[in-house]
N, C-alpha and C positions, 0 to 999 in steps of 0.2 A: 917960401918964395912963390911967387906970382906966375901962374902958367903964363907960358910966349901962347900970343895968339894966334891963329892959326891964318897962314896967307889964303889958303884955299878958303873960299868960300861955300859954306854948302847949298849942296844942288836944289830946285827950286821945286817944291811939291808937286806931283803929278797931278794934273787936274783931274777931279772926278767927276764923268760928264754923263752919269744913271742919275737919270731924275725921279724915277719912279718904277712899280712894278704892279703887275696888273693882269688880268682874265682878257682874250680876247675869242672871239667867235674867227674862228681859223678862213673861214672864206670870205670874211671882213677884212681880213689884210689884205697890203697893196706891193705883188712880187714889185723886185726892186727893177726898173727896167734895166740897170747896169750889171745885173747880176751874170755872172762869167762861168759858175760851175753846171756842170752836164752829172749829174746822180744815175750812171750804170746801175742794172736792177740789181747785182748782187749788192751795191752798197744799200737798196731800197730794202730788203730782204732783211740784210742784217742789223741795219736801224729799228725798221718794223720787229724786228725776233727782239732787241733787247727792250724798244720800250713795253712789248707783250708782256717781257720776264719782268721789267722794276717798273715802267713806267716814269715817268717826267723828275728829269736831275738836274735839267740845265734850259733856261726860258731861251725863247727866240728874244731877238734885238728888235727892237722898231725904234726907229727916228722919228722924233715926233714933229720936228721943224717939217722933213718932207713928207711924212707919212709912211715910208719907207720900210719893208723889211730889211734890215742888215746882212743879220743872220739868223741861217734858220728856214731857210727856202724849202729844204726836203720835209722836214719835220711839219713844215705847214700843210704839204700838201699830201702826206700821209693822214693827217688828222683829217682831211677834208675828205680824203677816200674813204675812212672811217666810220665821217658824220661825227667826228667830235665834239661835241658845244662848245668848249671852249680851251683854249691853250696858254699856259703859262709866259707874262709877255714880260719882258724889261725896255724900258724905255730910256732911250739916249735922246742929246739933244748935239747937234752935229749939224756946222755949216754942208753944204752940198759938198764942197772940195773935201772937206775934212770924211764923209760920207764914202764918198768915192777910194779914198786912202785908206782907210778901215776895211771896204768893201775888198779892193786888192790884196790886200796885207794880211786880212786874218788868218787865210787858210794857208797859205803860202809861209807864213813865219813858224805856225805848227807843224807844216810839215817837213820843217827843218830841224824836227826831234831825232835823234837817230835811236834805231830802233836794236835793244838786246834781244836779239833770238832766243838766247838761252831763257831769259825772265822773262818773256812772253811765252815760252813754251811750257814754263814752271807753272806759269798764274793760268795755261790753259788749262794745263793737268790739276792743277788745284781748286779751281772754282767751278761752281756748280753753272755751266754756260747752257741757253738753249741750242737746239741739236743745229738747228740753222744756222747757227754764227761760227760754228767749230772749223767749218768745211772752208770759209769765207776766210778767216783768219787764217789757216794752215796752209792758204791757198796764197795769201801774200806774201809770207816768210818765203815760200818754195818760191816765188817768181822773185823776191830781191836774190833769192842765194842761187838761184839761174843767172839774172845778171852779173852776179859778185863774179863765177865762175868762167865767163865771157860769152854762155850763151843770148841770143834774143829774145828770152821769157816764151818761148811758144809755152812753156809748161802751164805756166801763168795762163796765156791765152786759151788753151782749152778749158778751162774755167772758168771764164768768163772773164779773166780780169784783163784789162785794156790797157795800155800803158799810152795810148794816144786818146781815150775818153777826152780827156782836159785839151781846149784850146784857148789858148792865151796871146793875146798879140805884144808883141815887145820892142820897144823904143830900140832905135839902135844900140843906144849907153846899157839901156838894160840888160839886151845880148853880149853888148861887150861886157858886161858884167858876171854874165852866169859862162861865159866862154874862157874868162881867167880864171873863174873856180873851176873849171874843170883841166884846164890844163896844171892847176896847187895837186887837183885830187891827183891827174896820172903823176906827176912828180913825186907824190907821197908812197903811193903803194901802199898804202897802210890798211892791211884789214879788209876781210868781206863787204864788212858793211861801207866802209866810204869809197871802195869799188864799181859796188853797188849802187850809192849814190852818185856816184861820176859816171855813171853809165847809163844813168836816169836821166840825168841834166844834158849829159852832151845829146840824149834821142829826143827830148825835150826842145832843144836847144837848133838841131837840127830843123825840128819839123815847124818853128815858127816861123 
């Protein structure tokens, strides 16, 4: 008998828009002028300790329509403090709008990973880390489980870590948007962690 064919149609390839990859002279790149993030030194610190330990895992972005780095800002300018000759590059090709939407969205979609304390504390105890990055890392678990708890992160903040470093401007819809997930999260009560994160968005949320 004759398979029935299927009404769904299937979804349409995602385009692949890496055109190329390539060596670049790190003070030859062009920062992106839309670029939005602020790199606190302990994130400079703990970047700098791991690529000391492995060295280069993952290229900077560059747009080659605008010349543009994507991503990849700190890492650039770590090499250039360095004097590094040259930096591992991948090369996109991206309208400017398209540019701009990558530019917002990359970091902001990752940091929507929620984070296992326990298997972060497992992989710290178990991997051979430089001594730099240990203090950095044990220092954010303790500032999300300050907020889970309902304090203000001071814990966090004596460590350097900032929870207003990041400023972000947001369209009203965008606010109304991170203001309904935070009133899901206090409905939810579920769990440290998405505590933690509803108490991140709503100080977030506040301060833009």
């Amino acid at each position: 008998m004759a398979r029935a064919k299927s009404d769904t149609a299937p979804y349409p390839a995602w385009r692949n828009r890496i055109v190329g990859h390539g060596d670049e002279a790190p003070d030859q790149l062009l920062a992106n002028p839309r670029n939005w993030r602020v790199h606190p030194k302990a994130q400079q610190d703990a970047l700098g300790a791991v690529l000391d330990e492995v060295g280069w895992v993952q290229e900077v972005i560059v747009n080659r329509i605008t010349g543009n780095v994507v991503d990849g800002h700190l890492r650039v300018a770590l090499a250039i403090t360095r004097q590094e000759p040259t930096i591992p590059v991948k090369y996109v090709e991206l309208t400017p709008d398209e540019e701009g939407l990558v530019l917002a969205t990359l970091d902001p979609l990752a940091g929507m990973a929620v984070m296992a304390r326990d298997s972060l504390e497992a992989l710290l105890d178990d991997v051979p880390i430089a001594a730099e990055l240990v203090p950095v890392l044990r220092d954010g678990t303790e500032f999300l489980s300050g907020l889970a708890a309902g304090g203000d992160g001071e814990d966090g903040a004596e460590h350097g870590t900032d929870r207003n470093t990041f400023h972000v401007s947001l369209t009203p819809a965008q606010l109304d948007t991170v203001w309904a997930a935070i009133r899901r999260g206090r409905d939810a009560g579920a769990g440290d962690t998405a505590a933690a994160l509803t108490a991140i968005a709503e100080a977030y949320a506040e301060g833009s």
